[in-house]
C-alpha positions, 0 to 999 in steps of 0.5 A, spaced: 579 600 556 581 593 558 575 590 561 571 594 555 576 588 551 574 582 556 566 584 556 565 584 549 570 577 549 565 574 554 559 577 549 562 573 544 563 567 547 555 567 551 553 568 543 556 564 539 555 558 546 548 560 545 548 558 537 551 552 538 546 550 543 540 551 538 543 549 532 544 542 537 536 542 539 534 543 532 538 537 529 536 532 534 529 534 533 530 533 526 533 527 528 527 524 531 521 527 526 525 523 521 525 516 524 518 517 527 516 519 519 520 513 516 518 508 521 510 510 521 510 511 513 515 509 508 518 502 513 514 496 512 510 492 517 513 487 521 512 480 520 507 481 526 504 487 525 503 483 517 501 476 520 496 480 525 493 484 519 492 477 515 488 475 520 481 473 518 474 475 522 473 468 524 478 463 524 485 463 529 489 462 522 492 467 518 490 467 510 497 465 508 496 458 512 489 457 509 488 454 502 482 455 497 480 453 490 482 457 484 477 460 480 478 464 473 475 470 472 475 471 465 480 476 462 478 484 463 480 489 457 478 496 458 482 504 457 487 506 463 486 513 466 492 516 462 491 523 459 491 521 452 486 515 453 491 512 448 493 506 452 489 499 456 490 494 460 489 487 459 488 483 465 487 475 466 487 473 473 485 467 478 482 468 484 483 462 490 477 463 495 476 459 501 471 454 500 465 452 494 459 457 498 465 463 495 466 460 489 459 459 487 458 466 490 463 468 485 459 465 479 452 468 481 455 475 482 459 475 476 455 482 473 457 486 480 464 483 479 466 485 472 462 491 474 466 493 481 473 491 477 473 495 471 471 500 474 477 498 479 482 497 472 479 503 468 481 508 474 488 505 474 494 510 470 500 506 467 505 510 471 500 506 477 501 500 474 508 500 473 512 498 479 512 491 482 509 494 488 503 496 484 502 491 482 502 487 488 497 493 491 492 492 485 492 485 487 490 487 494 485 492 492 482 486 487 481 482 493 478 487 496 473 489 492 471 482 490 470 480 499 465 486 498 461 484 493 461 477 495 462 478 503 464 473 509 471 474 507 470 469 502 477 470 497 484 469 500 488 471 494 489 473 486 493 471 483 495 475 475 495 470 470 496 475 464 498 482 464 499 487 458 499 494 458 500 497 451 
């Protein structure tokens, strides 16, 4: 009867041992899971990842370093993307291009550029534009777009001169 007592304390233990011990792996899995999410997803680049990516094709200076002219494009009216349709962005914005070939570029091009933008802007949401993150993305996606239509890298930076959202 005494060594029924002691086998079933030991079966307990072993158990109860054994619990722990996956509880552990779990939690350090999802330990790591997580700061291999947070750093590949949500945490930004750092400052050499950024100055990297700023890089132009070319040249051995990243865009921050390089100054251009502004150029203003005129002002873009259009209807957001909300369910209603109830609401519009009025968007003025400069651009800096980085030399007279891009800014001449810029005023041949001026259908194909109000063409690729409104669509740009008439896709955009006011909950995404909202933020001052999105504003700084939409900035970036302008650029883009504009680079596509101009080519060679030609604008380094918009700039919002105007922005309403009613």
């Amino acid at each position: 009867m005494a060594d029924d007592d002691l086998t079933q304390e030991e079966g307990k233990k072993k158990g109860g041992m054994l619990k722990w011990i996956i509880i552990l792996v779990v939690l350090i899995a999802l330990g790591v899971g997580g700061y291999f999410g947070y750093t590949m997803f949500i945490a930004a680049p750092s400052e050499d990842d950024a100055a990297t990516s700023e890089m132009t094709d070319g040249d051995q200076e990243p865009l921050e370093n390089l100054e251009g002219t502004l150029v203003p494009l005129p002002t873009f009216l259009v209807n957001l993307a909300d369910p209603l349709g109830r609401r519009y962005l009025k968007l003025g914005i400069e651009v800096e291009v980085r030399d007279e070939e891009a800014s001449a570029a810029l005023t041949a091009k001026e259908a194909k550029i109000k063409d690729a933008l409104l669509l740009l802007l008439s896709s955009k949401t006011y909950d995404g534009l909202s933020s001052t993150k999105a504003k700084i993305e939409l900035k970036q996606e302008i650029a883009d777009r504009l680079n596509q239509v101009i080519g060679k890298g030609g604008v380094l930076r918009v700039y919002i001169t105007e922005m309403v959202i009613q």
